[in-house]
C-alpha positions, 0 to 999 in steps of 0.5 A, a space after each residue: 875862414 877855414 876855422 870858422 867853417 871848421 867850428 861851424 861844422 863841429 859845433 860840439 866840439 869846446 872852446 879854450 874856456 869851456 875847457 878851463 871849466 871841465 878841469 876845475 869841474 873834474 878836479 872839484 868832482 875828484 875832490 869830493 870822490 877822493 874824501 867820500 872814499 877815504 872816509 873823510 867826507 866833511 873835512 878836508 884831505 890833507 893833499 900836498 898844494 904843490 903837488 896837486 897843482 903840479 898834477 892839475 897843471 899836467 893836466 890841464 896841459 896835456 889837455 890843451 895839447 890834445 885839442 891842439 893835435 886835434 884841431 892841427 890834424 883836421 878835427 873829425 874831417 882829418 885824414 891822418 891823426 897826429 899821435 901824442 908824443 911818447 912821454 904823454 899819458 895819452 900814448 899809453 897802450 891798452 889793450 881795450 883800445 886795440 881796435 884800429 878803430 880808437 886810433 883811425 876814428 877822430 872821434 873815437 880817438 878823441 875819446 880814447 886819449 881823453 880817457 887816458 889823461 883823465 884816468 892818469 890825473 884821477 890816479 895821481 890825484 889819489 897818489 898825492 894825498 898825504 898824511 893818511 894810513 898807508 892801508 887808507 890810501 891804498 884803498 883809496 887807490 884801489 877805489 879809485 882805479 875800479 871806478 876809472 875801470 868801470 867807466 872807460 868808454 869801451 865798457 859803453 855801446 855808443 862809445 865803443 866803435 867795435 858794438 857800434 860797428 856789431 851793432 850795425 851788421 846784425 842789426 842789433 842782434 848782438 845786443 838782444 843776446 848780450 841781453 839774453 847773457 846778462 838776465 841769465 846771469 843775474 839769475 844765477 847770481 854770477 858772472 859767466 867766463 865761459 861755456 859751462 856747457 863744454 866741460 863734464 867732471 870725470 870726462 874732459 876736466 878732473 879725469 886723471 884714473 882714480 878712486 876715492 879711498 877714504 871720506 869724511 863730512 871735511 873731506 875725500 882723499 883721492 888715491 890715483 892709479 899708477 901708470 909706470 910699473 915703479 913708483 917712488 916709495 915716498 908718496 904724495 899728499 896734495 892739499 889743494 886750497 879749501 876755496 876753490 874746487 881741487 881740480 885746478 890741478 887736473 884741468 885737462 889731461 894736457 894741463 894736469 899736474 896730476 896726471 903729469 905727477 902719477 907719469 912720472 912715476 909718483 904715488 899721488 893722493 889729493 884731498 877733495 874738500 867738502 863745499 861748506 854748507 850749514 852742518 859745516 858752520 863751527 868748524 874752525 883752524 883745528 878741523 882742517 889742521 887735524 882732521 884735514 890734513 894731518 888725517 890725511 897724512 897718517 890715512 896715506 901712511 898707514 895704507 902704504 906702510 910708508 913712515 912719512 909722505 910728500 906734500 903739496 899746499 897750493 894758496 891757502 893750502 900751503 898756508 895751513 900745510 905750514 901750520 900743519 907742520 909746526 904742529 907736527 915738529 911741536 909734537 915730535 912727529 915731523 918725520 911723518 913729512 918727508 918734504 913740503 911743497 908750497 904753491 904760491 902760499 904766503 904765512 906772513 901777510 905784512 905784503 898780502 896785496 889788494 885781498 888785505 884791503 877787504 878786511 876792515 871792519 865794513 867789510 867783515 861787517 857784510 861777511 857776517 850778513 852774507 854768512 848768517 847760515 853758517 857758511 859763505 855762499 862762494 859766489 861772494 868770494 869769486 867776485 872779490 877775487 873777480 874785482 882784484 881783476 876787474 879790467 880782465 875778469 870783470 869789464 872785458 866779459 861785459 863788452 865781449 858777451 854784453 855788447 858783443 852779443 859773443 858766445 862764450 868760449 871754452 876754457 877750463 882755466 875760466 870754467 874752474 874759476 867760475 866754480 865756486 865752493 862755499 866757505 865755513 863762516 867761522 873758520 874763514 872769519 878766523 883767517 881773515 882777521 888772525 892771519 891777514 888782519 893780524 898777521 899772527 901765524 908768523 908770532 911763535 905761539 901766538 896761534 893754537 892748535 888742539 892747545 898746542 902752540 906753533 911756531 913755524 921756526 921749528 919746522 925743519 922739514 925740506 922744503 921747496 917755495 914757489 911764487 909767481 912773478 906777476 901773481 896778484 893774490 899771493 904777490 912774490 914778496 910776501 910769498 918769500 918771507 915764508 922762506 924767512 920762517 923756515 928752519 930747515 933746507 929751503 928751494 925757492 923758485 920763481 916762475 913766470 905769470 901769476 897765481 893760476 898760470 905760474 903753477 899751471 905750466 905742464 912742461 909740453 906747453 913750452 910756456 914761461 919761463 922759471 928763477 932759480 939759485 942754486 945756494 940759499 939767498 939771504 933775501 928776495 933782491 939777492 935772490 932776483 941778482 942771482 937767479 939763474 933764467 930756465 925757459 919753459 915749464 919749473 915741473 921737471 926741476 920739481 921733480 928732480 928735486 923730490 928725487 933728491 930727497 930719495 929716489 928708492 922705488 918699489 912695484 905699482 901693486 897691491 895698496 899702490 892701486 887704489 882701492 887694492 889696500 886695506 881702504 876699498 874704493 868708495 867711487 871713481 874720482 873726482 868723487 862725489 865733493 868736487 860736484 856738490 854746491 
């Protein structure tokens, strides 16, 4: 009688059989997905039976246990839940689900663990497709999880309980200003992170002393003012990536390797690069090899007198700095380097990532469209960095400014993400299909600079590699293998978080943690067995390392401060690039 008067009261609820009929629904639904996504829409995908049914009867079971618990608990009227058992894809934490509300609510509960089952059968299913191109599959994968992404209830209004609760204490506002948020960025063709309002070039972002010394239609190079009476006689040149605006690296003077660098009483210049636009179209490898970076190299030496510099590439920086480099030993002028510094740079691409399965012939199908000007507008590029991330850069802004109505915070990390720099089309084109499709820089001489061959083998220059541990865009295996071309006296260390926050780790924040060895490793698992764990920030053993390499000092005046030397000041830094769109 209590079950009669307990179904009566939940006539929504499904019977054992309708529930039999929702897995083969799903699991037919999830076929055709799977072969549309694959590119294989009428044939069928090569599963392994046993494997599927294994998956289906998982499924199935953990189904019928749910509903199970459910029930035994109480239905919607319960008084306490009774939790999935901890092996259950149910149990699984996540954070969207964090609100004591998915787990108090029978409802809301019910939904939580239905979605989690689901989404873990979803992707096992993906899994067990066998007998296709490893990059087809990883696709798929990938394809699969950003739609799993996109339709977890907490990403609805009626099935998140945190908008239904908002939504019922200010009446409905929060959702006429998520509206208000979302036309707004429709508008300008972007998603928004944070409070564009909060953050001024030059004042609170980008504001380490300087003048900028020297512009050409590629680039500004930056010289700062000293702030110690000694500086270290060698210089440093930075080259941050040509994709994003410089000052990830002097975010708020807190945060600032910049200003951090010039504290410790180092010469610091950096390279601006100009944000693409149509008079920028043919520019290709050789311009910002020869006529970026390694002007930028000879324009510091000979402002100072000094016979070679340090140097720093972050990303796609170090990537072309490594080029940069072969080129220079090939011609007999490595000396021009004292030491190479790369950020989170990879040269060999074989274990690039998620970024490798954006370069099939669809998508460099689009690039060309989106590029018929002569450059990439970098709104595209953000968002395909965006999707690598789509839970945490995509899905929780649209609940927490969407449907939350919230306001956007201050952030300057997510302030320079969302600032974004327009690509030359034919040079970017070029290092997506010679370097992440070919894989061709890591081939001696396959590549060509100024008809010079380069072959990374023959630099010999001191160098120190950085990788992220959890980094996403330059993932720590395939930043290692740059450690493999190599010739010369290597230092690599690992640091905690990933691609943004594992470089960005100013020492006063006390943050992460950071892997060294002391002896050269033979490989990533020997290095891992061997590392030695430091808490906080890796700044200071960078530093010691520079150090190392020539520790001579001469006084901060004349060329040493900028615009003092034989280049005069043009205007204040950041300058005028780092503002243009």
């Amino acid at each position: 009688m209590a079950t009669e008067n307990m179904q009566a009261s939940e006539p929504h609820l499904p019977t054992l059989e309708q529930m039999q009929q929702w897995t083969d629904v799903i699991g037919r639904a999830q076929q055709l997905m799977l072969e549309q996504a694959a590119g294989a829409a009428g044939r069928t995908l090569p599963f392994d039976p046993e494997a599927v049914a294994r998956i289906q009867t998982g499924f199935f079971d953990e189904g019928l246990a749910l509903w199970q618990r459910f029930l035994d608990s109480g239905g919607l009227f319960r008084d306490q839940s009774q939790p999935p058992p901890p092996g259950s894809p149910a149990a699984a934490r996540d954070r969207r689900f964090a609100d004591p509300a998915w787990t108090a609510n029978p409802f809301y509960d019910m939904i939580r663990q239905s979605y989690l089952l689901l989404s873990d059968y979803l992707l096992r299913l993906a899994d067990s497709v066998d007998g296709v191109d490893p990059k087809q599959k990883a696709k798929l994968r990938f394809a699969t999880g950003g739609l799993i992404d996109a339709l977890s209830p907490s990403n609805f209004a009626l099935t998140n309980p945190q908008v239904v609760e908002r939504t019922i204490q200010t009446g409905g506002e929060n959702l006429v200003n998520g509206l208000k948020h979302m036309m707004a960025d429709l508008q300008k063709g972007q998603l928004t992170h944070t409070d564009g309002e909060a953050f001024e070039l030059g004042r609170n972002i980008a504001a380490t002393p300087g003048k900028v010394i020297r512009e050409t239609p590629l680039y500004q190079l930056i010289h700062y003012a000293p702030t110690t009476a000694k500086v270290l006689e060698t210089p440093l040149v930075i080259f941050p990536p040509w994709i994003n605006r410089f000052y990830i690296l002097d975010l708020s003077p807190e945060k600032s390797f910049v200003k951090w660098a010039v504290d410790q009483g180092i010469s610091v210049f950096l390279v601006s690069w100009k944000s693409a636009d149509a008079s920028m179209k043919d520019l290709v490898w050789d311009d910002y090899i020869l006529r970026g970076q390694i002007d930028a190299i000879d324009t510091v030496r000979a402002l100072l007198g000094v016979p070679s510099v340090h140097t720093i590439g972050y990303c796609v920086g170090g990537t072309t700095l490594a080029a940069s480099l072969a080129l220079l030993a090939a011609r007999g002028e490595a000396d021009k380097v004292a030491s190479a510094t790369f950020f989170t740079a990879q040269v060999d691409f074989t274990e690039a990532g998620d970024l490798t399965l954006f370069i099939d012939d669809e998508h460099m199908a689009l690039l060309e469209q989106l590029s018929a000007g002569g450059y990439l507008d970098g709104r595209y590029m953000a968002a395909t960095f965006n999707l690598l991330r789509g839970r945490d850069l995509i899905w929780n802004y649209v609940v927490n400014n969407y449907l939350l109505g919230e306001e956007y915070p201050p952030f300057d990390l997510l302030h320079w993400n969302g600032d974004t720099t327009n690509l030359p089309a034919r040079w970017h084109r070029d290092y997506l299909n010679q370097l992440y499709r070919d894989n061709q820089l890591v081939v001696p001489d396959a590549l060509s600079v100024d008809g010079t061959p380069v072959d990374l083998h023959r630099i010999e220059t001191p160098s120190y590699v950085q990788a992220g541990r959890e980094d996403h865009i330059a993932p720590l295996p395939s930043v290692w293998k740059l450690t493999e071309q190599l010739s010369g006296p290597v230092r690599f260390l690992l640091a905690g978080s990933g691609h943004i926050a594992g470089v960005i780790n100013p020492p006063a924040a006390g943050k992460y943690q950071y892997w060294t060895c002391d002896a050269e490793q033979p490989s990533l698992d020997a290095f891992i067995e061997n590392a030695v764990e430091t808490k906080g920030s890796w700044w200071p053993d960078w530093a010691q390392w520079i150090r190392g390499l020539g520790d001579s000092t001469v006084s901060a005046t004349g060329a040493r401060k900028p615009g003092r030397g034989a280049l005069k000041a043009i205007e204040d830094a950041p300058g005028r690039y780092v503002k243009s769109r």
